[in-house]
C-alpha positions as CSV (number, residue, x, y, z in Angstrom):
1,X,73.7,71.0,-59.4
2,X,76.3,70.5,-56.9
3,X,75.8,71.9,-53.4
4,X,77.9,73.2,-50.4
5,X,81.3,73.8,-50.9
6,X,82.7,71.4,-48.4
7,X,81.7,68.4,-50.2
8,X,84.3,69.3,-53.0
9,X,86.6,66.2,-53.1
10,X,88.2,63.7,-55.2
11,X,84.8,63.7,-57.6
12,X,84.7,67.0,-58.4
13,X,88.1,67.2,-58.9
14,X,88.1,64.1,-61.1
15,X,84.9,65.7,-63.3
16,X,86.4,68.8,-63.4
17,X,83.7,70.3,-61.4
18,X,83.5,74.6,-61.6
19,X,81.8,75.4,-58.4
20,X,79.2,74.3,-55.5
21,X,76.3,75.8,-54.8
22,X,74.3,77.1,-51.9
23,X,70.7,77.7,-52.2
24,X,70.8,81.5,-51.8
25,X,74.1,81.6,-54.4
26,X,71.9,79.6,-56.7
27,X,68.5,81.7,-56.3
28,X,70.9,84.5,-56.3
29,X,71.8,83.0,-60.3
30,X,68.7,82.1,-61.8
31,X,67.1,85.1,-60.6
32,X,69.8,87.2,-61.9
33,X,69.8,85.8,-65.5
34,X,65.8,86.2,-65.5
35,X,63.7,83.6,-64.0
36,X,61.5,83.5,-61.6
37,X,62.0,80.3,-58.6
38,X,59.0,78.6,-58.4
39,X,61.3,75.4,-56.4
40,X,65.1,75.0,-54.9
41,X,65.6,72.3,-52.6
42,X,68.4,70.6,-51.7
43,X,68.2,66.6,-52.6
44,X,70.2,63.4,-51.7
45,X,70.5,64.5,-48.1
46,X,70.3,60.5,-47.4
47,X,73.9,60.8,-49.2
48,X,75.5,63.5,-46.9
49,X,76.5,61.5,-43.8
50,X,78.3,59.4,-46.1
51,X,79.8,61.7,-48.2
52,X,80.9,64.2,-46.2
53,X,83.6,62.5,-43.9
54,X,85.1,61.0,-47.2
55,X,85.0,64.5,-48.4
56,X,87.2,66.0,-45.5
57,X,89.4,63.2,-45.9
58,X,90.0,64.5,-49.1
59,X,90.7,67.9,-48.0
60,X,93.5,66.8,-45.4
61,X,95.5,64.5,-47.9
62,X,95.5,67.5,-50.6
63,X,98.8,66.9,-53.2
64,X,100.6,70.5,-53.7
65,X,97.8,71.8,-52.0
66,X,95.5,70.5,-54.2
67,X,92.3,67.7,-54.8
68,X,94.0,64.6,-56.6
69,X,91.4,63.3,-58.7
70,X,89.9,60.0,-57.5
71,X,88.8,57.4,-59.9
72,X,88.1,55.5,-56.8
73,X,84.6,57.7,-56.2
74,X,83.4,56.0,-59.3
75,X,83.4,52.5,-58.8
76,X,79.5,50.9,-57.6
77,X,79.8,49.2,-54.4
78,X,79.1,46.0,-53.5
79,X,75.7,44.6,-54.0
80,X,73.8,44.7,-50.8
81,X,75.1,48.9,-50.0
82,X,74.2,49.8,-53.7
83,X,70.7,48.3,-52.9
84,X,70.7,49.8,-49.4
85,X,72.0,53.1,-50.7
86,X,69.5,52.8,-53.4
87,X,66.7,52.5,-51.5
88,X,67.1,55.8,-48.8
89,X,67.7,57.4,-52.3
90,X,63.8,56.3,-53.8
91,X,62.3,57.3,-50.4
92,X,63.6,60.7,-50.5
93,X,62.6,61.0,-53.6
94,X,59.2,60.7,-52.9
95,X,59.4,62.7,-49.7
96,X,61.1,65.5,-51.8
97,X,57.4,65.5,-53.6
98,X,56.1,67.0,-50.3
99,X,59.1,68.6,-48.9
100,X,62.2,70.8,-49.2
101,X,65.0,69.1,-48.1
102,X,67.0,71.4,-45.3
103,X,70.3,70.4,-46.9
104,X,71.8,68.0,-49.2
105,X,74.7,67.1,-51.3
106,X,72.9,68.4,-54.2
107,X,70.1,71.4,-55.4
108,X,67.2,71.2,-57.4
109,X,65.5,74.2,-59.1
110,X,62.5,75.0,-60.8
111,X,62.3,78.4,-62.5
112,X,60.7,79.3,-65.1
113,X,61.0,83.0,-67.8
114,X,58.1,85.4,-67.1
115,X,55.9,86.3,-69.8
């Protein structure tokens, strides 16, 4: 799900995006409705130095106070970034196997219903 309420911006504006997450708001949710954590990291913190200062840039050129949705957050980029951003993606993949990421643009959980 989407994390950290700063990184709202043109995106979640444009997919009509409900709310960000922290991970104690999200425990806080999947706890409440039942389940039982067994895993919530955050993920894609490779992603965050990128996306935050495009994020704040958002926030200061707000329309009537508002996000204007941003097509422009959809597009792939050129070749050699894609494959570049592509890359620090797959490795923190695998080091989310072994780790919890401290923070991130996104949150993972695992929870399961007790018998």
């Amino acid at each position: 799900v989407a994390a950290l309420d700063i990184l709202y911006g043109a995106h979640s504006a444009l997919s009509n995006e409900q709310r960000r997450y922290t991970k104690t708001s999200l425990r806080q949710l999947v706890e409440g409705a039942g389940f039982e954590v067994e895993r919530l990291s955050y993920d894609h913190i490779s992603l965050l130095p990128f996306m935050l200062p495009v994020r704040l840039w958002h926030r200061v050129n707000k329309v009537d106070g508002k996000i204007v949705p941003g097509e422009d957050e959809m597009n792939i980029p050129i070749a050699p970034v894609n494959a570049a951003l592509t890359a620090l993606v797959s490795l923190e993949a695998l080091a989310l196997r072994a780790v919890n990421m401290p923070i991130g643009c996104s949150l993972m959980c695992l929870a399961r219903k007790p018998l």
